[in-house]
N, CA, C and O atoms as CSV, one atom per row, in Angstrom:
chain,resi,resn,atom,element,x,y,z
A,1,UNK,N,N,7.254,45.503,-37.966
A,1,UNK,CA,C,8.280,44.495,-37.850
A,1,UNK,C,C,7.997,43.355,-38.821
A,1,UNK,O,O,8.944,42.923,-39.478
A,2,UNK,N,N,6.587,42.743,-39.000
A,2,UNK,CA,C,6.268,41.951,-40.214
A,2,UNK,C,C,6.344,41.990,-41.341
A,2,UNK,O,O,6.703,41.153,-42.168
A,3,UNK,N,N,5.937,43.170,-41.432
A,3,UNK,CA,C,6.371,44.089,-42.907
A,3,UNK,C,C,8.129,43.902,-43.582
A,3,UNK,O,O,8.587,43.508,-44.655
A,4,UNK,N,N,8.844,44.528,-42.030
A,4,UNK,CA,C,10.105,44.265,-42.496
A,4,UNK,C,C,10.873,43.112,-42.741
A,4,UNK,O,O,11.832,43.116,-43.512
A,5,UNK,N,N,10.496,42.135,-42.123
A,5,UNK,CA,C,10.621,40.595,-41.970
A,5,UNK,C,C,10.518,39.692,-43.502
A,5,UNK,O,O,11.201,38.810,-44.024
A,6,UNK,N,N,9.362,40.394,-43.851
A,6,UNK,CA,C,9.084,39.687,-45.397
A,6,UNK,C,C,9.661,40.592,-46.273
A,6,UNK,O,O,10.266,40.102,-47.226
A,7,UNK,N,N,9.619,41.717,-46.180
A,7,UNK,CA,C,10.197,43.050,-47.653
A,7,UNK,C,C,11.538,43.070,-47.296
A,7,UNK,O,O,12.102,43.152,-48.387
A,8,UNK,N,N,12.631,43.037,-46.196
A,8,UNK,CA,C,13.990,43.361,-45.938
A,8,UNK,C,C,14.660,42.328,-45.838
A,8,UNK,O,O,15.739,42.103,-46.386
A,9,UNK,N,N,13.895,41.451,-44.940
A,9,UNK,CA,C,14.848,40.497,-44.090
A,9,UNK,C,C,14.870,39.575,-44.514
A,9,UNK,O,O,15.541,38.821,-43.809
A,10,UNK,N,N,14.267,38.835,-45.855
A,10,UNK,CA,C,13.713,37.746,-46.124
A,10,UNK,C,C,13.288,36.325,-45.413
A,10,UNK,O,O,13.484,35.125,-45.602
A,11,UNK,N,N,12.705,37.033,-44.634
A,11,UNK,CA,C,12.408,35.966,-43.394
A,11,UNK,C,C,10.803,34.985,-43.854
A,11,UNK,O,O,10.205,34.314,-43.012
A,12,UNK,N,N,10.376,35.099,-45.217
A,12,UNK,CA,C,9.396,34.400,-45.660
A,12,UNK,C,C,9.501,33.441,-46.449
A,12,UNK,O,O,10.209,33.580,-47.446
A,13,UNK,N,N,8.699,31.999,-46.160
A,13,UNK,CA,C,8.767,30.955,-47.012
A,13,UNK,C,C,8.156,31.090,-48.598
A,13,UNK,O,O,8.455,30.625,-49.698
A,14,UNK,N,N,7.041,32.076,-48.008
A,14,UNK,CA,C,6.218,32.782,-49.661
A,14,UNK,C,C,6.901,33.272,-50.251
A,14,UNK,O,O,7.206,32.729,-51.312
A,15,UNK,N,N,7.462,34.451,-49.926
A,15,UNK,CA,C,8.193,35.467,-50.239
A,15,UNK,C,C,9.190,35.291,-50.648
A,15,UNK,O,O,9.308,35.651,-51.819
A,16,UNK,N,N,10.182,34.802,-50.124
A,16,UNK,CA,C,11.728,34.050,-50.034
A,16,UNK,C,C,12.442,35.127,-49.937
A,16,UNK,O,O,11.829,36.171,-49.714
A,17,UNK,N,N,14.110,35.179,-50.094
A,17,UNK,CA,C,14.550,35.933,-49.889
A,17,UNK,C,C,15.108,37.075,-51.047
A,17,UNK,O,O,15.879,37.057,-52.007
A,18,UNK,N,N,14.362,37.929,-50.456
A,18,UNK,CA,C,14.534,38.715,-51.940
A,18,UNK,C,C,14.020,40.496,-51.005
A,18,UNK,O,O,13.426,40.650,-49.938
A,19,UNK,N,N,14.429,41.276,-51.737
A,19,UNK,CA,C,14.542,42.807,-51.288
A,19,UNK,C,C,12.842,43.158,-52.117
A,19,UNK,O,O,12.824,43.125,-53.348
A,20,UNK,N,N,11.607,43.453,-51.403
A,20,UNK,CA,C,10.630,43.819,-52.090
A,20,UNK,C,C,10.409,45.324,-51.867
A,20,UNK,O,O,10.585,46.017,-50.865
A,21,UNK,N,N,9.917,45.659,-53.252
A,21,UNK,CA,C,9.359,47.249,-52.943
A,21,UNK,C,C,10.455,48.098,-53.312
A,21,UNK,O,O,11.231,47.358,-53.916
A,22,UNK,N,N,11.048,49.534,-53.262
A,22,UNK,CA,C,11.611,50.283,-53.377
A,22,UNK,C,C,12.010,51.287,-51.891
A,22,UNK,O,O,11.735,52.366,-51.365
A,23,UNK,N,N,12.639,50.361,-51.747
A,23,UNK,CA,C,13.655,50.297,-50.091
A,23,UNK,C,C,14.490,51.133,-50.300
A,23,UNK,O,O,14.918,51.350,-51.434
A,24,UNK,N,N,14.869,51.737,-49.294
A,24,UNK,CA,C,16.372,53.360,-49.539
A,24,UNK,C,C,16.748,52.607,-48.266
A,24,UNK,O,O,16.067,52.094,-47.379
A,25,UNK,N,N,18.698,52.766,-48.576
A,25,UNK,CA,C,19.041,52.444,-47.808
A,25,UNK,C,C,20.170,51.351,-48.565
A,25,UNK,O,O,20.128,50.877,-49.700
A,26,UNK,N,N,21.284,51.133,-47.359
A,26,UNK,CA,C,22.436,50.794,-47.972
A,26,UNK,C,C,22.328,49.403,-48.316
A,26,UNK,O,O,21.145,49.099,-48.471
A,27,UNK,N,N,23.433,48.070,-48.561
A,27,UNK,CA,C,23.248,47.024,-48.911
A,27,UNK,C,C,23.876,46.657,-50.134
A,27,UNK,O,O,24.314,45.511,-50.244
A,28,UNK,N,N,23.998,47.601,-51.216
A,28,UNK,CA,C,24.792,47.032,-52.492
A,28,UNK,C,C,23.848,46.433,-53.146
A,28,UNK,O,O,22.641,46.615,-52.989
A,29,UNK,N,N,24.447,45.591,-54.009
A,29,UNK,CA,C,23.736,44.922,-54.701
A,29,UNK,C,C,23.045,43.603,-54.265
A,29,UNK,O,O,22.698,42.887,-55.205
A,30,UNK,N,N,22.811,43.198,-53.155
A,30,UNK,CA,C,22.333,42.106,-52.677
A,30,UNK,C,C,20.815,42.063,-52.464
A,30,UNK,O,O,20.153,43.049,-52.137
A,31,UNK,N,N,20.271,40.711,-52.698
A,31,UNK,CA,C,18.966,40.724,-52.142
A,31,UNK,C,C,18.250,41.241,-53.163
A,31,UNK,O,O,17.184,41.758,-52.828
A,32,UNK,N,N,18.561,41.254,-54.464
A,32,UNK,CA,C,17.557,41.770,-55.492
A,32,UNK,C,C,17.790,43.654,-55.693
A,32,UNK,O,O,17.106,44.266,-56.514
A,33,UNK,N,N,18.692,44.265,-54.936
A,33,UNK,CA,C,19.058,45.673,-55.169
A,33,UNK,C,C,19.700,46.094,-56.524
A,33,UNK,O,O,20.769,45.651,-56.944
A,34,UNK,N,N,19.126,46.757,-56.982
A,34,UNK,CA,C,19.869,47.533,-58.496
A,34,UNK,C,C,21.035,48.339,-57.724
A,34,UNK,O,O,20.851,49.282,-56.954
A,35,UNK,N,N,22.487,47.674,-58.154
A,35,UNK,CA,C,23.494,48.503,-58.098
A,35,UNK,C,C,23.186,49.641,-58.065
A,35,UNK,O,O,23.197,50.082,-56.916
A,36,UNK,N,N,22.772,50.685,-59.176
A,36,UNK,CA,C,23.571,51.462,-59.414
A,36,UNK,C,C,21.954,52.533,-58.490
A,36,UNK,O,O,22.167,53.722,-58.254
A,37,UNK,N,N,21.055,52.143,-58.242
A,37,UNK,CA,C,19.773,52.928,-58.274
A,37,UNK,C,C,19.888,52.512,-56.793
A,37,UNK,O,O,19.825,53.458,-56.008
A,38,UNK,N,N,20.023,51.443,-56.322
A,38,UNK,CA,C,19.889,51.447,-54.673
A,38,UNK,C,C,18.543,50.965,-53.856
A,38,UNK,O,O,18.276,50.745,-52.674
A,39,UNK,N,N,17.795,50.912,-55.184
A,39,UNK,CA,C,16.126,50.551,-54.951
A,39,UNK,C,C,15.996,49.270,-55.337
A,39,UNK,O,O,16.841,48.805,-56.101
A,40,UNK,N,N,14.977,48.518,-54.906
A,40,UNK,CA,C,14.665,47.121,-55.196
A,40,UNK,C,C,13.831,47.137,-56.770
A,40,UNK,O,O,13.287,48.100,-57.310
A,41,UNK,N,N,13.972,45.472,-57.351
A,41,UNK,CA,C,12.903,46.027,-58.470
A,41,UNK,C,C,11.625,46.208,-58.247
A,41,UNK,O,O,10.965,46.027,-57.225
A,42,UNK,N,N,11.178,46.775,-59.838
A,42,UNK,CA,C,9.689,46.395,-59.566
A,42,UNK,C,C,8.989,45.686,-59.182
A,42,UNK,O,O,9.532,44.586,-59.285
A,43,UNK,N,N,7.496,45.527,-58.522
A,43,UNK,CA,C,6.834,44.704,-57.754
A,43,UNK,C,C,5.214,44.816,-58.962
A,43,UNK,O,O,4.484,45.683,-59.441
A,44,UNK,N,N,5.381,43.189,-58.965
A,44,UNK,CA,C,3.869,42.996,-59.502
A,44,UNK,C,C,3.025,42.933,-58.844
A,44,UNK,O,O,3.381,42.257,-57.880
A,45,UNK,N,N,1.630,43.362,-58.696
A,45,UNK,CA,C,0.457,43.380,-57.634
A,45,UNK,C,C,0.456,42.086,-57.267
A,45,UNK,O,O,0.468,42.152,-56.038
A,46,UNK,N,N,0.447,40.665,-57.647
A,46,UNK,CA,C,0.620,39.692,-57.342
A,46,UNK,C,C,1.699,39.451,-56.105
A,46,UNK,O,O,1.393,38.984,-55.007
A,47,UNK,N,N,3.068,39.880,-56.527
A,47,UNK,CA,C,3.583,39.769,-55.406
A,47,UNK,C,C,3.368,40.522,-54.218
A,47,UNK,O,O,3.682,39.993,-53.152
A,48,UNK,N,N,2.899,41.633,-54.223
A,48,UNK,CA,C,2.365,42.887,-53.460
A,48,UNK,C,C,1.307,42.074,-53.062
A,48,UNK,O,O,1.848,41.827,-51.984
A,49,UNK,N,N,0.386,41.515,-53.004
A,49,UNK,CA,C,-0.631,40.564,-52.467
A,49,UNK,C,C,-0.001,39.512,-51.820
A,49,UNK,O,O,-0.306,39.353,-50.638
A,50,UNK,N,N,0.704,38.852,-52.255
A,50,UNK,CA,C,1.768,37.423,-51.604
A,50,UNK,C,C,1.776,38.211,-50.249
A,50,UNK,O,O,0.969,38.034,-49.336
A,51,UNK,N,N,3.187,39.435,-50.260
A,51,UNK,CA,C,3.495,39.770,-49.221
A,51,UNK,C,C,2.345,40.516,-48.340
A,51,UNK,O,O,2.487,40.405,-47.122
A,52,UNK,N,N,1.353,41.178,-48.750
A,52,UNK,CA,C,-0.359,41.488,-47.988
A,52,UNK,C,C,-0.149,40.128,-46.679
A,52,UNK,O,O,0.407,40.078,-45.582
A,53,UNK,N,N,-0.807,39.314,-47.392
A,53,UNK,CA,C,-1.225,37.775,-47.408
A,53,UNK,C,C,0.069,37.330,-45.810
A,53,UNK,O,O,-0.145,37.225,-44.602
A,54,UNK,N,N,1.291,37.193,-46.624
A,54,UNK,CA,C,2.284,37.004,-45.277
A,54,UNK,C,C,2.463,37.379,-44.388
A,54,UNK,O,O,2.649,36.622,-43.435
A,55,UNK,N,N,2.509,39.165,-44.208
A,55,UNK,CA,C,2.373,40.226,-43.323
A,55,UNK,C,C,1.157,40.062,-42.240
A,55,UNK,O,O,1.122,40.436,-41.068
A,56,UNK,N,N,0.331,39.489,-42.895
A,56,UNK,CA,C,-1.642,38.945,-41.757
A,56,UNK,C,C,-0.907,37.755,-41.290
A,56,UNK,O,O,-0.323,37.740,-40.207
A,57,UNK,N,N,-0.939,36.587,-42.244
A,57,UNK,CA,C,-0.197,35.796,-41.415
A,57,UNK,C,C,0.763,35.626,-40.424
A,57,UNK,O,O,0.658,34.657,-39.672
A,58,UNK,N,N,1.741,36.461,-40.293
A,58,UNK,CA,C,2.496,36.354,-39.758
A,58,UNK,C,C,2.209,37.736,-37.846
A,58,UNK,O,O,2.757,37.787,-36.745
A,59,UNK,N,N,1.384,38.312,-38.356
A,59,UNK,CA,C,0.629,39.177,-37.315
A,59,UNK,C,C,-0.430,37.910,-36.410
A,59,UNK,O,O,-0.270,37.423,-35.291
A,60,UNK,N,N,-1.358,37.708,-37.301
A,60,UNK,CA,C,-2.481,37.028,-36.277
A,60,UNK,C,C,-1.626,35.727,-35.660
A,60,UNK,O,O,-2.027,35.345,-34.561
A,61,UNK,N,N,-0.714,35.143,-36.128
A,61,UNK,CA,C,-0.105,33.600,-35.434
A,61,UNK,C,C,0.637,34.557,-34.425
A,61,UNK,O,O,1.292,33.733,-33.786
A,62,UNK,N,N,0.863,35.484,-34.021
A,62,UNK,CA,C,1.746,36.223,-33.189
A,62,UNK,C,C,0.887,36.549,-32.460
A,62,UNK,O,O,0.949,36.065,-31.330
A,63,UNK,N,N,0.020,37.255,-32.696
A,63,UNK,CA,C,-1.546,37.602,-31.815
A,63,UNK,C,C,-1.573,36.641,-30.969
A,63,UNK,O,O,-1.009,36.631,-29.875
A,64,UNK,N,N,-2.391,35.585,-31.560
A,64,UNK,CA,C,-2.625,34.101,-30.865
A,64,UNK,C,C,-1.790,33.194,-30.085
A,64,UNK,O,O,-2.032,32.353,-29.220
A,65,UNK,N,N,-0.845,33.578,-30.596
A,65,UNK,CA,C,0.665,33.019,-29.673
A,65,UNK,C,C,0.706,33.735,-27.954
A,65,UNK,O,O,0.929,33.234,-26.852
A,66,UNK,N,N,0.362,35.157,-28.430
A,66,UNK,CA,C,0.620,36.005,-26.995
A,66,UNK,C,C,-0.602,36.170,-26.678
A,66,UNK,O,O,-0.637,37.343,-26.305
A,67,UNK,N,N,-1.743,35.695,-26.577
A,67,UNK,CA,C,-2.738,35.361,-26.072
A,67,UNK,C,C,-2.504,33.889,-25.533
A,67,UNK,O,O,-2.835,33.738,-24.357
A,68,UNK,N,N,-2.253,33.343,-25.852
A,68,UNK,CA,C,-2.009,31.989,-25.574
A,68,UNK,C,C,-1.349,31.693,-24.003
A,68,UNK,O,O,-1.649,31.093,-22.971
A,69,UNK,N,N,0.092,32.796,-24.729
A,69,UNK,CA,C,0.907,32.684,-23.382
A,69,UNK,C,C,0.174,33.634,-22.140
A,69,UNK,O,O,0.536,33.363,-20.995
A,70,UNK,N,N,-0.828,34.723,-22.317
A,70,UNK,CA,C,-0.919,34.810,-21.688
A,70,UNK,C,C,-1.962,34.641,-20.888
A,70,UNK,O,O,-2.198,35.259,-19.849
A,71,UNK,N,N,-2.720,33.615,-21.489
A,71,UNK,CA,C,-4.192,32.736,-21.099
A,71,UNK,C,C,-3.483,31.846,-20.074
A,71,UNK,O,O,-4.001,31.622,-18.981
A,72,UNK,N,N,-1.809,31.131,-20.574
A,72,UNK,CA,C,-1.367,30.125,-20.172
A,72,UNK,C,C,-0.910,30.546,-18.591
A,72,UNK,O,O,-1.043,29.939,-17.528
A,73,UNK,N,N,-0.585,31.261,-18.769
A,73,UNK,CA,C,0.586,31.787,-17.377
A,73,UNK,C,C,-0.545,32.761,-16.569
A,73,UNK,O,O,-0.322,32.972,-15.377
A,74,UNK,N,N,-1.424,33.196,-17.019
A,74,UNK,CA,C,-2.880,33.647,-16.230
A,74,UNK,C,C,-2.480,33.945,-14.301
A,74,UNK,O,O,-2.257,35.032,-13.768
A,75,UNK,N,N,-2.510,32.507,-13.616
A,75,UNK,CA,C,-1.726,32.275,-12.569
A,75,UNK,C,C,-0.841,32.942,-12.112
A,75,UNK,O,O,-0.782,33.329,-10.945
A,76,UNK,N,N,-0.082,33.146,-12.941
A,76,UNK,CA,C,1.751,33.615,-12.579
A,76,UNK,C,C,1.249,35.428,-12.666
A,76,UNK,O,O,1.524,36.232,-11.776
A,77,UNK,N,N,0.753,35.651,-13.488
A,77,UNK,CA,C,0.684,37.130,-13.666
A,77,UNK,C,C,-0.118,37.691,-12.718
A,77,UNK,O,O,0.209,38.801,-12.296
A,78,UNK,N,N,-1.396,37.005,-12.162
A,78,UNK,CA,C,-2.514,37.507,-10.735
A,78,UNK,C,C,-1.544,37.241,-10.193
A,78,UNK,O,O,-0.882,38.273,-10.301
A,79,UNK,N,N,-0.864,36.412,-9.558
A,79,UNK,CA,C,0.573,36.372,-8.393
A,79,UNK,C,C,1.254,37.652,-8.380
A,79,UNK,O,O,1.299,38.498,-7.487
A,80,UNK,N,N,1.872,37.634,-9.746
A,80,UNK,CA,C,2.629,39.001,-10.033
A,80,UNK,C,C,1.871,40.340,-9.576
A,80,UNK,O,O,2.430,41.275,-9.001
A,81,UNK,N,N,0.753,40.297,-9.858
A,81,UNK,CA,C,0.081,41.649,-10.062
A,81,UNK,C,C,-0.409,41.671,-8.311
A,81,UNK,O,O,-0.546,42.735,-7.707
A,82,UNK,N,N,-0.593,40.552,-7.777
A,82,UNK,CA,C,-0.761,40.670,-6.209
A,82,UNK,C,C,0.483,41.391,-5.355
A,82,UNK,O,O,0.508,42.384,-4.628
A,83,UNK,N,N,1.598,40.346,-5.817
A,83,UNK,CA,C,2.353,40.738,-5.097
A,83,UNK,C,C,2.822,42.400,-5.136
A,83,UNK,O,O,2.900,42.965,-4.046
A,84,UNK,N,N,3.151,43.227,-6.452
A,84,UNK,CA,C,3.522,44.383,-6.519
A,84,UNK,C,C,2.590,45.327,-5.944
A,84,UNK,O,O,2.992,46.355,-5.399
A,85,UNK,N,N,0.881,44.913,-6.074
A,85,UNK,CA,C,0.254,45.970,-5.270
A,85,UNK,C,C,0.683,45.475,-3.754
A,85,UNK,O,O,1.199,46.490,-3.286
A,86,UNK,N,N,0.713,44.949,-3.234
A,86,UNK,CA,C,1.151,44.463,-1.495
A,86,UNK,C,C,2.318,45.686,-1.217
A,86,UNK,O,O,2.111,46.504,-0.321
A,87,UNK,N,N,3.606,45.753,-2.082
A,87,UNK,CA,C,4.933,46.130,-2.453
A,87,UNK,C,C,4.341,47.467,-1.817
A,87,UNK,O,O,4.451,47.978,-0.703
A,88,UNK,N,N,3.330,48.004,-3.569
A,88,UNK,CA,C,2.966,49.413,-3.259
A,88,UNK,C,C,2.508,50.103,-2.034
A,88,UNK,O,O,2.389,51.315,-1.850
A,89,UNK,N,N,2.306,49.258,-1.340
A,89,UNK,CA,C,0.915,49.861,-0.083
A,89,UNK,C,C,2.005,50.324,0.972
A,89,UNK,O,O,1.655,50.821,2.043
């Protein structure tokens, strides 16, 4: 999903919005697509590293996020997990 976020969706501030890699698949000419070929352009290892680089970033702050929430809510989930075994019995 990170992957696609930065190479499809242009959902990156690094990255910006732009079609990376050699993507199949419809769209036209938008987003950096060669009309007539359907593929994105070429990619310099540089940018191929950018997007490396974004793809981690954008994984571990997600990691840590859902660790977070679920360090946070800890409480709510032993509740949860009490109550459904009670349910089961």
């Amino acid at each position: 999903v990170a992957q696609a976020m930065v190479t499809q969706l242009g959902m990156s501030e690094v990255v910006g919005q732009r079609l990376v890699g050699q993507q199949q698949g419809g769209g036209g000419p938008f987003m950096g697509r060669d009309f007539m070929s359907g593929s994105g352009p070429p990619v310099s290892q540089s940018l191929r590293s950018a997007v490396d680089a974004e793809v981690k970033r954008i994984v571990d702050e997600q990691y840590k996020r859902g660790v977070s929430l679920l360090k946070g809510n800890k409480a709510l989930l032993d509740a949860l997990a009490d109550k459904l075994m009670e349910q089961e019995k």
